[in-house]
N, CA, C and O atoms as a DFTB+ gen file, in Angstrom:
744 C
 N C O
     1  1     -34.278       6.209      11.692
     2  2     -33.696       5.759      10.437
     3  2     -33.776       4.245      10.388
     4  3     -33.292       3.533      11.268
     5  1     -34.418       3.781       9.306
     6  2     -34.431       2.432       9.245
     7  2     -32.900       1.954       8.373
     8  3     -32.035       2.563       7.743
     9  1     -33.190       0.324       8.810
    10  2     -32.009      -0.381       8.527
    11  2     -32.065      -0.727       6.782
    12  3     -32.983      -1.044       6.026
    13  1     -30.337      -0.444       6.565
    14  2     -30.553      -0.956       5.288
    15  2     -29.816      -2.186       4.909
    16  3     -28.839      -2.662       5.486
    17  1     -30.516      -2.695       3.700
    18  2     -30.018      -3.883       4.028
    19  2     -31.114      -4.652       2.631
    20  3     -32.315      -4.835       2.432
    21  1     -29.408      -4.990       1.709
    22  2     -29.869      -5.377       0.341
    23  2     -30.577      -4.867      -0.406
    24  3     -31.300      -5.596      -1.085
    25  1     -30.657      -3.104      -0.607
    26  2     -30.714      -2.419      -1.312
    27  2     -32.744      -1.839      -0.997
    28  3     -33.412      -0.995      -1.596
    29  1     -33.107      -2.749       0.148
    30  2     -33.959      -2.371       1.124
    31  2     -34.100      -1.204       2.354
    32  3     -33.428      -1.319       3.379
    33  1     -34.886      -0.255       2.185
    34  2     -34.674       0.931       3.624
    35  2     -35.894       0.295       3.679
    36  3     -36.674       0.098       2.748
    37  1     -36.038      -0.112       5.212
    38  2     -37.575      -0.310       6.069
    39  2     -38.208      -1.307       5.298
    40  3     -39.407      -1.159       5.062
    41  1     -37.501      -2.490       4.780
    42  2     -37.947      -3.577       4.001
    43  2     -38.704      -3.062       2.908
    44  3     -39.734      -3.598       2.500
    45  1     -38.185      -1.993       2.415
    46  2     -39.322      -1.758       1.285
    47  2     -38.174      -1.566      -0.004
    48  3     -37.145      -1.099       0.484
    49  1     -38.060      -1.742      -1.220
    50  2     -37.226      -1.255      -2.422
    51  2     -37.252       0.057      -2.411
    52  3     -38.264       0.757      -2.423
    53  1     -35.359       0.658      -2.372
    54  2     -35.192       1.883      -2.239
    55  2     -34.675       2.485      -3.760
    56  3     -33.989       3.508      -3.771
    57  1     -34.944       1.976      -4.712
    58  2     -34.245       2.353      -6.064
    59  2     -34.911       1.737      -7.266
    60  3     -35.637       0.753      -7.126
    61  1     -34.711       2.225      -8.319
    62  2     -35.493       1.650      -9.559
    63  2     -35.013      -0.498      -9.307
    64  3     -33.938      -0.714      -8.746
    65  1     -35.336      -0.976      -9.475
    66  2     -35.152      -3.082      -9.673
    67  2     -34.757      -2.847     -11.157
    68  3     -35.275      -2.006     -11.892
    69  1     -33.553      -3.894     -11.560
    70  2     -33.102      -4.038     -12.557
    71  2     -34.004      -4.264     -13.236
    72  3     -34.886      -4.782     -12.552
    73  1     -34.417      -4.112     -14.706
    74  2     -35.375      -4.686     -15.259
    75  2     -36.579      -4.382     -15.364
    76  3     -37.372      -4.960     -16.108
    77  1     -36.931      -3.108     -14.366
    78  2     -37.983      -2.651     -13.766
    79  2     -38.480      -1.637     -14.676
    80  3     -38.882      -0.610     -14.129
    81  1     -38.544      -1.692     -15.934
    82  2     -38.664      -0.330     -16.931
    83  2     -39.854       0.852     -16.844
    84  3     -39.977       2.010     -17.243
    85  1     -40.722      -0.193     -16.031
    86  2     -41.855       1.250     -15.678
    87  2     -41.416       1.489     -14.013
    88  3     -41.560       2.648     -13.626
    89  1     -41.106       0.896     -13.411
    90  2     -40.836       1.407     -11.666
    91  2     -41.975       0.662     -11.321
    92  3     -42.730       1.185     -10.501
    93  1     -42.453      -1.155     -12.054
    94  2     -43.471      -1.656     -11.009
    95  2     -43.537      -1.838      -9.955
    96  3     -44.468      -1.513      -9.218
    97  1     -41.922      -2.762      -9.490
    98  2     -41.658      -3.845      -8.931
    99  2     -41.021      -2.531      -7.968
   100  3     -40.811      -2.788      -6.782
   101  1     -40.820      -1.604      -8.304
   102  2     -39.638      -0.417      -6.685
   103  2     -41.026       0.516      -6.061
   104  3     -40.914       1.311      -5.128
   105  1     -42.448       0.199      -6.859
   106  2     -43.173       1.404      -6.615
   107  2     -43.221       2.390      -7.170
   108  3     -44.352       2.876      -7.165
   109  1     -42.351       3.056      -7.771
   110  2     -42.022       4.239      -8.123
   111  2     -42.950       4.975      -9.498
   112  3     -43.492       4.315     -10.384
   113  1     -42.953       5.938      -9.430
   114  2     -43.959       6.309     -10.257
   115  2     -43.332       6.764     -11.301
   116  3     -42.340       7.440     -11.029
   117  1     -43.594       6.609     -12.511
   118  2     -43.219       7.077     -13.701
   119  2     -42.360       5.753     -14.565
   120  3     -42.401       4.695     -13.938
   121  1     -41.702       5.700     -15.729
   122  2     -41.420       5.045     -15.781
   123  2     -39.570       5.020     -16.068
   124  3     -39.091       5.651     -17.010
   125  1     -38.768       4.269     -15.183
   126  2     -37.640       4.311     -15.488
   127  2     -37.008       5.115     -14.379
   128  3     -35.793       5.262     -14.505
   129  1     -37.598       5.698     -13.262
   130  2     -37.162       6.477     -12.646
   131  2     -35.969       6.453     -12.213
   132  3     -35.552       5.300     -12.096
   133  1     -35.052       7.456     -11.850
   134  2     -34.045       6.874     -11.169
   135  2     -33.666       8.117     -10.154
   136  3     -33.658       9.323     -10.404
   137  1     -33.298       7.304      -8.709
   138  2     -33.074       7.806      -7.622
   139  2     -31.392       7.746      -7.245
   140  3     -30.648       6.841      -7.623
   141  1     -30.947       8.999      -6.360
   142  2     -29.509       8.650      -6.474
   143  2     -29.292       7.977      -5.025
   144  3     -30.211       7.667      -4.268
   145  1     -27.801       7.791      -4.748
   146  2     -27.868       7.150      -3.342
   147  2     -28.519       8.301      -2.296
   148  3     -28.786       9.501      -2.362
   149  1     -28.599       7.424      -1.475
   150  2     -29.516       7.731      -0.341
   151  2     -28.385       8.326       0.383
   152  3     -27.315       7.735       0.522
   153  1     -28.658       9.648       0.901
   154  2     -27.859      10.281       1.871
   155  2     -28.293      10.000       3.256
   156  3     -29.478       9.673       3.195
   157  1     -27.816       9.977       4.638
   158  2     -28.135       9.747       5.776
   159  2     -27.018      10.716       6.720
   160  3     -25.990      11.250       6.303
   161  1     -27.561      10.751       8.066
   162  2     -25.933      11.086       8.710
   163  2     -25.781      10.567       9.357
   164  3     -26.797      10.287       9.993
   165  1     -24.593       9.987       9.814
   166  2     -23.932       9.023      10.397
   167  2     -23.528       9.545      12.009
   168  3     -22.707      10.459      11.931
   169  1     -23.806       9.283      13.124
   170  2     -23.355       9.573      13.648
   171  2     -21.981       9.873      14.600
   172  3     -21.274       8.873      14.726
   173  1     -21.537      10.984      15.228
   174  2     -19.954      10.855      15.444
   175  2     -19.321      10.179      16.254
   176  3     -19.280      10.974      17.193
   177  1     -18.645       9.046      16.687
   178  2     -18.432       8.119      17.632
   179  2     -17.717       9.546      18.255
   180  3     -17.338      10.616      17.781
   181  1     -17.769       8.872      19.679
   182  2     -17.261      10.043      20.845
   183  2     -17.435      11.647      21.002
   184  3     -17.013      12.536      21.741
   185  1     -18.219      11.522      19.985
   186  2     -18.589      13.195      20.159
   187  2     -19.785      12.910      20.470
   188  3     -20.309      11.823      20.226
   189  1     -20.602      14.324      21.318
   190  2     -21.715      14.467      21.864
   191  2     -22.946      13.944      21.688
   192  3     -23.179      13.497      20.565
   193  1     -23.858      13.878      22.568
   194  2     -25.259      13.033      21.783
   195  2     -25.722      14.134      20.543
   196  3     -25.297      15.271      20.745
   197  1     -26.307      14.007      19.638
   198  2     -27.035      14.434      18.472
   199  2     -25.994      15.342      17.644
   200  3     -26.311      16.194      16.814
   201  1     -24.581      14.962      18.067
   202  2     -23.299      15.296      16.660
   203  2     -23.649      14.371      16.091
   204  3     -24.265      13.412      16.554
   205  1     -23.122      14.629      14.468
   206  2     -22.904      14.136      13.527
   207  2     -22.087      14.337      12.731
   208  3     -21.514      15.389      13.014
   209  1     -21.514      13.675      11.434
   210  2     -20.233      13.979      10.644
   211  2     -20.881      14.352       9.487
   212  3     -20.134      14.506       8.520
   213  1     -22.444      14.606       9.247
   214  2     -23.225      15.039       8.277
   215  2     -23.164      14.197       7.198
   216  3     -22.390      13.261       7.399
   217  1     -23.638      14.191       6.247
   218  2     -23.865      13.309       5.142
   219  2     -23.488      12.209       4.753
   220  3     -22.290      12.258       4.470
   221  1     -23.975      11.115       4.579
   222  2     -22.944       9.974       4.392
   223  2     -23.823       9.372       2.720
   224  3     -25.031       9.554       2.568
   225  1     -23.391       9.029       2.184
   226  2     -23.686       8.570       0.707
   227  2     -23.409       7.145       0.866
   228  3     -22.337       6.599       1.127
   229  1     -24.859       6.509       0.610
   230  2     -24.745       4.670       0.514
   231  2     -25.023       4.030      -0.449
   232  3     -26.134       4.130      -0.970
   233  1     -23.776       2.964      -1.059
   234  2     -24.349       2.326      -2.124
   235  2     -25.280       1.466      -2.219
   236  3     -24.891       0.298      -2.207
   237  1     -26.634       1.677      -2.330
   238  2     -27.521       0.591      -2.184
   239  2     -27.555      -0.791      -2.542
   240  3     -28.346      -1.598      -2.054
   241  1     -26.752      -1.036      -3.337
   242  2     -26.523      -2.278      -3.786
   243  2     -25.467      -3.438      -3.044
   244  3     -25.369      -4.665      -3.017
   245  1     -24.746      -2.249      -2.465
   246  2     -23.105      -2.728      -1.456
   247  2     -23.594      -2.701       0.098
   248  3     -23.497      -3.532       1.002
   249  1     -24.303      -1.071       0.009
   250  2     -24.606      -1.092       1.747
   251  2     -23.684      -0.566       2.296
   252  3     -23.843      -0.562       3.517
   253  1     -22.509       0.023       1.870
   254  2     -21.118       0.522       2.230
   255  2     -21.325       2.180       2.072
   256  3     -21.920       2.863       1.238
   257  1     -20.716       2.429       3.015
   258  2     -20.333       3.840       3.083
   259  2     -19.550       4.111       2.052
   260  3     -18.503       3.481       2.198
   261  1     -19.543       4.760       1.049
   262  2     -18.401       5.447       0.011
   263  2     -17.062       5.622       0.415
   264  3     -16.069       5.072      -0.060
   265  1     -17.126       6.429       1.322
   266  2     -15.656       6.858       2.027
   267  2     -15.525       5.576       2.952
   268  3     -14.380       5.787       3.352
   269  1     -15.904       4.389       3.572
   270  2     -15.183       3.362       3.912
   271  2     -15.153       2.593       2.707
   272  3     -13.981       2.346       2.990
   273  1     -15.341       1.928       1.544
   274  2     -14.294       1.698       0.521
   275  2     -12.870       1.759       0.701
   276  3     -12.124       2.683       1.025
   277  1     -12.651       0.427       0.385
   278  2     -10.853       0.525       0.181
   279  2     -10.690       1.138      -1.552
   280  3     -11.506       1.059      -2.470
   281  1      -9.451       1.686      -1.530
   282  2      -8.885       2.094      -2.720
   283  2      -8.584       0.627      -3.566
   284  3      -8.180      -0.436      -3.095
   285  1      -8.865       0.900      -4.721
   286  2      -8.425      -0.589      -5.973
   287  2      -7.104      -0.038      -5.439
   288  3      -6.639       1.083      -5.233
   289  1      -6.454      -2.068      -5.219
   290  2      -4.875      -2.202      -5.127
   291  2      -4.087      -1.239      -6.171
   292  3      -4.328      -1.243      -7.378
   293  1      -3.253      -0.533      -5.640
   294  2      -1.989      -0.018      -6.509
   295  2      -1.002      -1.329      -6.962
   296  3      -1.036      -2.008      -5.936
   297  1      -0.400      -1.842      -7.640
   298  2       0.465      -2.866      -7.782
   299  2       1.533      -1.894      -6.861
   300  3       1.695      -0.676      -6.798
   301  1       2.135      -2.984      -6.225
   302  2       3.843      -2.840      -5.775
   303  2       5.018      -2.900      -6.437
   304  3       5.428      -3.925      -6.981
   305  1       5.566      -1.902      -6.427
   306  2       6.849      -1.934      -7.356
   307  2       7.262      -2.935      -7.321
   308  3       6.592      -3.712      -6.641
   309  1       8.530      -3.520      -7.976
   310  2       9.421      -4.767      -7.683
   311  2      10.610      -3.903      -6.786
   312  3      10.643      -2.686      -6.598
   313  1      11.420      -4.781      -6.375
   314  2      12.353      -4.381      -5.239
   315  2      13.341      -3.588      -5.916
   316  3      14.117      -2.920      -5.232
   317  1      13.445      -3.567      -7.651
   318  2      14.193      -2.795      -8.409
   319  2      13.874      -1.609      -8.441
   320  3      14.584      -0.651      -8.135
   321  1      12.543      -1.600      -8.898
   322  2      11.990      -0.216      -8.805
   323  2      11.009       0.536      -7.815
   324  3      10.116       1.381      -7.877
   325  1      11.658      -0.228      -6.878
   326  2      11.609       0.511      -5.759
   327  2      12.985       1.279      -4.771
   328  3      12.961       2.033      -3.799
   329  1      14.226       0.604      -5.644
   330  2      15.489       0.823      -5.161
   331  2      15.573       2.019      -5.866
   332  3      15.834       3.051      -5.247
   333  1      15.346       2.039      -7.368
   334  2      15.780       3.205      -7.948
   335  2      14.883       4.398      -7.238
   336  3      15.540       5.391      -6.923
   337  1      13.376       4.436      -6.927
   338  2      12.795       5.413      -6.405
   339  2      13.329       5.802      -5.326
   340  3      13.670       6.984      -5.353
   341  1      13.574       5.138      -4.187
   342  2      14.651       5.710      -2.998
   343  2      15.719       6.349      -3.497
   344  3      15.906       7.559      -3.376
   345  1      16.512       5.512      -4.114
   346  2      17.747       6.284      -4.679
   347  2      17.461       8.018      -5.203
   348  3      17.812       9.036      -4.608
   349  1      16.651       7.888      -6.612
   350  2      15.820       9.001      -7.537
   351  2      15.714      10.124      -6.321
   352  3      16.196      11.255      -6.379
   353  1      15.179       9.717      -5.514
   354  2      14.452      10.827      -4.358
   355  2      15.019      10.740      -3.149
   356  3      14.588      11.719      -2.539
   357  1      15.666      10.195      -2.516
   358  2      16.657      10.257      -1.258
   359  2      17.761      10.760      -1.611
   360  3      18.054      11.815      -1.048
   361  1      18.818      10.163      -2.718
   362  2      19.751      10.743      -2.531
   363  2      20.432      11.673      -3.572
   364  3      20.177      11.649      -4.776
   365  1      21.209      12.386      -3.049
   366  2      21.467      13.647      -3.685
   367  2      22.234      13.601      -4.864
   368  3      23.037      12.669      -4.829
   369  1      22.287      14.428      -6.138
   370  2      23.500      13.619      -7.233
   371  2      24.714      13.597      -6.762
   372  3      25.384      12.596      -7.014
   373  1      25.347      14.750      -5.913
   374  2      27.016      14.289      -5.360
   375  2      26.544      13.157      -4.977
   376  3      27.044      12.404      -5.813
   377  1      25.491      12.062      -3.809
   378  2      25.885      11.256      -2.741
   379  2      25.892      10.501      -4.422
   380  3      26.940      10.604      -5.059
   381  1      24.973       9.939      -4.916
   382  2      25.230       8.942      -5.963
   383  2      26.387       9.024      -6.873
   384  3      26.728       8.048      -7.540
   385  1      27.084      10.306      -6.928
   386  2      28.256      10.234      -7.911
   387  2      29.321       9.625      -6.528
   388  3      29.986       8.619      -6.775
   389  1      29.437      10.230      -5.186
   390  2      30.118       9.365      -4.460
   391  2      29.634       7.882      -4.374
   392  3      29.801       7.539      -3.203
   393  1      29.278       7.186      -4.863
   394  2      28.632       5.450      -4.546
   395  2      27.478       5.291      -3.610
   396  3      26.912       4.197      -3.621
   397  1      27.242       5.799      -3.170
   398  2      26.052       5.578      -1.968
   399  2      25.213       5.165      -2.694
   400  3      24.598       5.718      -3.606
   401  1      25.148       3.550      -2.050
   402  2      24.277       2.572      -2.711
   403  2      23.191       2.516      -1.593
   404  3      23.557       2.328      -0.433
   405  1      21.756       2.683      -1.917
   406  2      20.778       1.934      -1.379
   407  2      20.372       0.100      -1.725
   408  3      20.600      -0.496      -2.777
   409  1      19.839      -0.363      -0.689
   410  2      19.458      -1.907      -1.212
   411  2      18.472      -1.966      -0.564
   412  3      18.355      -1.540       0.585
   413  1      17.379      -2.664      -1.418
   414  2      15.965      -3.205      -0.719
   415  2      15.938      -4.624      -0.779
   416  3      15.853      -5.178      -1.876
   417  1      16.006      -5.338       0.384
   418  2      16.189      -6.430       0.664
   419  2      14.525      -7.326       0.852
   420  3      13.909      -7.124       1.899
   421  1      13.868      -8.348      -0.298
   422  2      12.933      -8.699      -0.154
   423  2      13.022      -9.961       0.749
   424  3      14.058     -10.583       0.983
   425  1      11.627     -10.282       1.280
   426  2      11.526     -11.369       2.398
   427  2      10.376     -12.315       2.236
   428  3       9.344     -11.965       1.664
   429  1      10.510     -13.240       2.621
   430  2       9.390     -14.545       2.691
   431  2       8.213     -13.873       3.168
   432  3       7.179     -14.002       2.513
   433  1       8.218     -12.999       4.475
   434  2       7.132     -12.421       5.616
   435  2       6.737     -11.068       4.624
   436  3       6.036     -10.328       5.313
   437  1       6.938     -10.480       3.247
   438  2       6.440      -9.870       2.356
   439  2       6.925      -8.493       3.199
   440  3       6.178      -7.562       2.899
   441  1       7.978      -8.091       4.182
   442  2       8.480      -6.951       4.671
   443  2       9.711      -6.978       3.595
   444  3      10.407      -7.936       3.259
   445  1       9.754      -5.620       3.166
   446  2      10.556      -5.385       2.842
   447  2      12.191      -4.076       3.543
   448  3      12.071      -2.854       3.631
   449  1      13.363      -4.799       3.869
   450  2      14.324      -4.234       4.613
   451  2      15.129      -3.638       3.723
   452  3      15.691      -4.323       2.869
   453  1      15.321      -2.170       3.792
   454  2      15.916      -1.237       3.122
   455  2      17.122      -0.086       4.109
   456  3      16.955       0.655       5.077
   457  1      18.351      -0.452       3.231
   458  2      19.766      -0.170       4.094
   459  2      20.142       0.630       2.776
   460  3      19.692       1.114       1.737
   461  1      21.452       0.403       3.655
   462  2      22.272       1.928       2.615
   463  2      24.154       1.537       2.901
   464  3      24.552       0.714       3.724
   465  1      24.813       2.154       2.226
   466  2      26.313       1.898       1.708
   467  2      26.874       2.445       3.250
   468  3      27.671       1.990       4.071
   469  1      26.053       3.610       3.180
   470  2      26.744       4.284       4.647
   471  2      25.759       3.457       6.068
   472  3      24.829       2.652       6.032
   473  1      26.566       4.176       7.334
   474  2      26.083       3.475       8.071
   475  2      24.746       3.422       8.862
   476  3      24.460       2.681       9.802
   477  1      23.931       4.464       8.211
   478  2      22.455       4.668       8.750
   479  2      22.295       5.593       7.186
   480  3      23.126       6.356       6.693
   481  1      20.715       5.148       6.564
   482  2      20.101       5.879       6.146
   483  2      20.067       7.342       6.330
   484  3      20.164       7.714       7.499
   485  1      19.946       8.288       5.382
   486  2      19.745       9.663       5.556
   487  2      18.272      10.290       5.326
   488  3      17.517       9.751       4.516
   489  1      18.019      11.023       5.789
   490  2      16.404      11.544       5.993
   491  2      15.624      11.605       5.183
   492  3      14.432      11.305       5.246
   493  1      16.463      12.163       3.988
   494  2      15.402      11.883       2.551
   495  2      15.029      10.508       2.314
   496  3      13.982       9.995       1.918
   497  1      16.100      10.063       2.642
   498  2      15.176       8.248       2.241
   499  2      14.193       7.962       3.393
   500  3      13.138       7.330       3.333
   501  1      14.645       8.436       4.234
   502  2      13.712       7.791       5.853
   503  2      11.920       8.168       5.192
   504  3      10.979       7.436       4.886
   505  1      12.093       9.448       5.198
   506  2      10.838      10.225       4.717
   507  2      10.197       9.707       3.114
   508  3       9.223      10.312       2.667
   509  1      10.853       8.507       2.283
   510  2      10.267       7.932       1.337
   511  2       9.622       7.016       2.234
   512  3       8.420       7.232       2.389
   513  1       9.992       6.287       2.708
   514  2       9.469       4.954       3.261
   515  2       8.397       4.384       3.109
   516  3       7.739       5.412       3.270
   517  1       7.309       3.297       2.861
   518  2       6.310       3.201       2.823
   519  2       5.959       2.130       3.697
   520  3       6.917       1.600       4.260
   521  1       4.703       1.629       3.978
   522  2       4.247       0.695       5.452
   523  2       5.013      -0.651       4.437
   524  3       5.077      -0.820       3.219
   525  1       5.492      -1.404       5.560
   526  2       6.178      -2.811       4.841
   527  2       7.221      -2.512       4.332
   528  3       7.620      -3.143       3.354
   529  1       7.932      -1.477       4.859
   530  2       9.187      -1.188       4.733
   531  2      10.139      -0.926       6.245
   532  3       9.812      -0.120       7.116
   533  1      11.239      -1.721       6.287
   534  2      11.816      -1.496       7.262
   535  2      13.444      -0.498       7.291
   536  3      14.466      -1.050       6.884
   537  1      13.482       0.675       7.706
   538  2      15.000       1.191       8.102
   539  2      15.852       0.429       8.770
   540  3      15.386       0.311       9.903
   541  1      17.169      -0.340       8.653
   542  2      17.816      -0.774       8.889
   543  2      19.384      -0.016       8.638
   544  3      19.709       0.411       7.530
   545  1      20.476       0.089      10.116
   546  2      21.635       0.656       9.634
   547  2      22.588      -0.473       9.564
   548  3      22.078      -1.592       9.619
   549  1      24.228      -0.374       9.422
   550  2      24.868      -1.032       9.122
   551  2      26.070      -1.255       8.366
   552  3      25.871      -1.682       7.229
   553  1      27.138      -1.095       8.669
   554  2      28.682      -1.058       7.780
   555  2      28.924      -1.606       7.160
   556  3      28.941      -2.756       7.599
   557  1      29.348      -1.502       5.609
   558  2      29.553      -2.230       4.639
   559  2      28.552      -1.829       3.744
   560  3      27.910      -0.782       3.833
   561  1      28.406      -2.906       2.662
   562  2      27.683      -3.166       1.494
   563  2      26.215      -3.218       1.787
   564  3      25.609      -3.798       2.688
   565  1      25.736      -2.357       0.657
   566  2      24.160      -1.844       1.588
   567  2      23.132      -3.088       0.936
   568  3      21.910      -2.941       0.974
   569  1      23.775      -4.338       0.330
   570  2      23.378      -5.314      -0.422
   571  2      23.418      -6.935       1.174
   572  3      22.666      -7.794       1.636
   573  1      24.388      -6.572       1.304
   574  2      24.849      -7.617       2.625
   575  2      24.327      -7.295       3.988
   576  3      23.887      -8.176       4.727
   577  1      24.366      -6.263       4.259
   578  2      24.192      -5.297       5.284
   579  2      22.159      -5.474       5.373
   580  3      21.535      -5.762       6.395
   581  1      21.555      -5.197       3.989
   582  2      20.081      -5.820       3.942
   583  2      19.384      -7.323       4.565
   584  3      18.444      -7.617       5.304
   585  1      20.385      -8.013       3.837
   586  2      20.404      -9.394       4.284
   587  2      20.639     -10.134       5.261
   588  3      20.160     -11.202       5.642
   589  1      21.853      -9.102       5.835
   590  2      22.491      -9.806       7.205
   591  2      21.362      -9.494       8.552
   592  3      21.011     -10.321       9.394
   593  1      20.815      -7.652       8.427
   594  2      19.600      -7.521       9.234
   595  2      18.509      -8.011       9.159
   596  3      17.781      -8.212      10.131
   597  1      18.219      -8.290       7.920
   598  2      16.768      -9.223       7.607
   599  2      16.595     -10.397       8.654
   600  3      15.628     -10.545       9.401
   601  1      17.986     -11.398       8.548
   602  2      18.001     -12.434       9.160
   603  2      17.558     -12.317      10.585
   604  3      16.549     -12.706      11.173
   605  1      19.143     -11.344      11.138
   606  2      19.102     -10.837      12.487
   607  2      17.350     -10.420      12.817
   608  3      17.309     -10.290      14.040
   609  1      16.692     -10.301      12.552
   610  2      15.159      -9.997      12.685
   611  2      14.499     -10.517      12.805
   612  3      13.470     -10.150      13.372
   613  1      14.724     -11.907      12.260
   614  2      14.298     -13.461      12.075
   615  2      13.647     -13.305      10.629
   616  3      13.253     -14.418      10.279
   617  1      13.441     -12.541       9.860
   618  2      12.854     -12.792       8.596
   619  2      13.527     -13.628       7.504
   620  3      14.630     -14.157       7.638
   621  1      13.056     -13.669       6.836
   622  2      13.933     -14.798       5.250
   623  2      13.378     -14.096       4.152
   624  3      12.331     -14.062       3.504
   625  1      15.224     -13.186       4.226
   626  2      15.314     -12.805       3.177
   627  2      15.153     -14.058       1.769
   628  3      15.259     -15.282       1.835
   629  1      14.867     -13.175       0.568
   630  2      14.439     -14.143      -0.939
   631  2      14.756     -13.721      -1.656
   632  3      14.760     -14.433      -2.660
   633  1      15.366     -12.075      -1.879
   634  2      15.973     -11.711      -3.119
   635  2      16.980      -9.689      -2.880
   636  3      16.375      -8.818      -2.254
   637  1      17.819      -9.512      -3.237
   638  2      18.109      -8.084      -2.581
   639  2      18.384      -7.148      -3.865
   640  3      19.280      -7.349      -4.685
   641  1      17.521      -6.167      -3.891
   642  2      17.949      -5.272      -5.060
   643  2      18.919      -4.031      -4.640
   644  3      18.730      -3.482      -3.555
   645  1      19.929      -3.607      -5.483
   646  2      20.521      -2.351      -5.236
   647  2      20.838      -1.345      -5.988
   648  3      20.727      -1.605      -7.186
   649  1      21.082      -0.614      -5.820
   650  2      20.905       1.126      -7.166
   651  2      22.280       0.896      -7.373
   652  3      22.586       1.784      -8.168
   653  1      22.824       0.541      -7.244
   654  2      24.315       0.572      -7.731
   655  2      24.848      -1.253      -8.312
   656  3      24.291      -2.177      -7.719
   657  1      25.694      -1.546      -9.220
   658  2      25.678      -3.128      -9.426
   659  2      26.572      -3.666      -8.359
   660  3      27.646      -3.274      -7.902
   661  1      25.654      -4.875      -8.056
   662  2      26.062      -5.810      -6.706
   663  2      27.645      -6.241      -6.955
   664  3      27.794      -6.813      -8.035
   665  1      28.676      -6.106      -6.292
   666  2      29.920      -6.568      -6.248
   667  2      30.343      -7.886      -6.290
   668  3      29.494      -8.641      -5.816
   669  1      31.293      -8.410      -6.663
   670  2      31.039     -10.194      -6.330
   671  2      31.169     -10.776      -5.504
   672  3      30.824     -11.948      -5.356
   673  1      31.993      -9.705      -4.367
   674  2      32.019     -10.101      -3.326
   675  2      30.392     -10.550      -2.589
   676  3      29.944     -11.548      -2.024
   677  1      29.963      -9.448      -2.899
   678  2      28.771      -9.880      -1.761
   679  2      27.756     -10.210      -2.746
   680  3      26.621     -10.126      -2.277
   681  1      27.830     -10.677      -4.379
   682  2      27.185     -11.910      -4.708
   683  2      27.373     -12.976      -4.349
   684  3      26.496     -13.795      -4.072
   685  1      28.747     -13.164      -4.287
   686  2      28.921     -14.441      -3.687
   687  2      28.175     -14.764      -2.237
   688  3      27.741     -15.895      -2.022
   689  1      28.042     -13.611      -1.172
   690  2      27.960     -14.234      -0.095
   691  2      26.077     -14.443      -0.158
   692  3      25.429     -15.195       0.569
   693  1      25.458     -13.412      -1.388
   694  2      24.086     -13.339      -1.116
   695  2      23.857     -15.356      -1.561
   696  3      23.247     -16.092      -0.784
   697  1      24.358     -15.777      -2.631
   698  2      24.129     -16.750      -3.616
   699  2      24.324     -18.064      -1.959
   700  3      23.510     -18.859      -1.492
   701  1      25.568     -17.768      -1.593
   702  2      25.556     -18.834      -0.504
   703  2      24.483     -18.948       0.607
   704  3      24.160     -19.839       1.393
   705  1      24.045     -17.633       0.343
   706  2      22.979     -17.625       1.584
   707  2      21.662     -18.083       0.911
   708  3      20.819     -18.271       1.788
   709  1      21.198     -18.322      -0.288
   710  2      20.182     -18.597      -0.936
   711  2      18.995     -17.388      -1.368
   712  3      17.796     -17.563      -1.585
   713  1      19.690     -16.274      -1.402
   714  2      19.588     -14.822      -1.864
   715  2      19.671     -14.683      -3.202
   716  3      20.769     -14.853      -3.731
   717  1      18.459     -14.329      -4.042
   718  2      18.608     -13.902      -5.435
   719  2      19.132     -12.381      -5.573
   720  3      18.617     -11.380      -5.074
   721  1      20.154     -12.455      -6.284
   722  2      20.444     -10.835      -6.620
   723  2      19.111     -10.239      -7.785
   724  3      19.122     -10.792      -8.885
   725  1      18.059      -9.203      -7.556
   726  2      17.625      -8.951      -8.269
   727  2      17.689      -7.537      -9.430
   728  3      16.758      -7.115     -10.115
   729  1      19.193      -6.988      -9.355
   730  2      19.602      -5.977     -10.204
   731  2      21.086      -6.546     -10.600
   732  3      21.693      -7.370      -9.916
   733  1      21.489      -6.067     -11.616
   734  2      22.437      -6.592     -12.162
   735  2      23.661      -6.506     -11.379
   736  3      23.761      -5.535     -10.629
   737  1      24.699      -7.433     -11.425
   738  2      26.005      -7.454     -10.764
   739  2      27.083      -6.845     -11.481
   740  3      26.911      -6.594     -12.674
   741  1      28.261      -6.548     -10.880
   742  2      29.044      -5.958     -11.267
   743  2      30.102      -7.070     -12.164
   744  3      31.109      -6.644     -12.728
C-alpha cells in the first residue's frame, strides 16, 4: 500500500483535480469522473500479524481516517444550565420539594466543582457527571460548600450556580471571596 499524502496514492492523483472537467489533469477517463474515498485496511495494533480492523475510509483531501475525526464542539452549558440539568435528572421531586440544592461551582482552571445541600452527592447525580466535572461532599450550603472545596483543591473558583436561590448568607460570603453568584439570590 502506498503512502498517501495530499490527496496523492503512489505520487500519482487519486481523484477527479478541482477544475478538472474532463479528468485531464487526475488521468481519468471520461469526463467529470468521480471516485469515492479510497477504502484501505488498517492494520490492528496488538493483534496478530496479517489482522486487521477491515475497512478504513480516507478523506483524500484531509488524509484522516473518518472515524479518527473529532466531533464539531458541542457548546458547554453555562454553570446555570448545567445546575438545572443535574438537578432535572439527579434529583427526585420529593428531594427538590425537600430543598436539596445542587451547586456548580465554576473555576479559572475551566474544572468545574459540583456539591450538593446534603453531605455527599447521591448517585443519580454522580452518574450525570461529565469529564471537567468534579464530585465534591460537604455540610452546609451546596453554594459555599462548592467554593470552599474548589479552593481547598487549589483551584479559583469565578462564579457558583445553584438550583435553588442563593441565600444571603452565603452571598455574602461568595461576594467577599470574589465569587460571582451566577443564578438568582434569594
Amino acid at each position: 500500500m502506498g503512502a498517501l499524502m495530499g490527496g496523492l496514492l503512489d505520487g500519482k492523483p487519486s481523484g477527479p483535480v478541482a477544475g478538472d472537467d474532463e479528468g485531464l489533469l487526475s488521468g481519468q477517463e471520461g469526463a467529470g469522473a468521480y471516485e469515492p474515498p479510497i477504502s484501505i485496511r488498517e492494520p490492528h495494533p496488538g493483534g496478530p500479524p496479517g489482522h486487521d480492523r477491515g475497512p478504513v475510509q480516507l478523506d483524500l483531501f484531509g488524509a484522516v481516517p473518518f472515524r479518527q475525526r473529532l466531533p464539531a464542539a458541542v457548546p458547554r452549558p453555562t454553570a446555570a444550565e448545567r445546575v438545572d440539568q443535574l438537578a432535572e435528572g439527579g434529583l427526585s421531586q420529593i428531594q427538590r420539594e425537600r430543598h436539596v440544592t445542587i451547586a456548580v461551582t465554576e473555576t479559572k482552571e475551566g474544572v468545574r466543582v459540583i456539591s450538593s445541600s446534603e453531605s455527599k452527592l447521591r448517585q443519580p447525580v454522580l452518574d450525570l457527571l461529565q469529564e471537567g466535572e468534579i464530585p465534591v461532599n460537604g455540610d452546609g450550603h451546596a453554594d459555599v460548600t462548592g467554593a470552599k472545596c474548589a479552593l481547598s483543591l487549589g483551584l479559583t473558583p469565578t462564579g457558583v450556580a445553584a438550583s435553588r436561590p442563593i441565600c444571603p448568607d452565603c452571598a455574602r460570603y461568595l461576594r467577599l471571596q470574589g465569587i460571582s453568584a451566577l443564578t438568582p439570590l434569594k
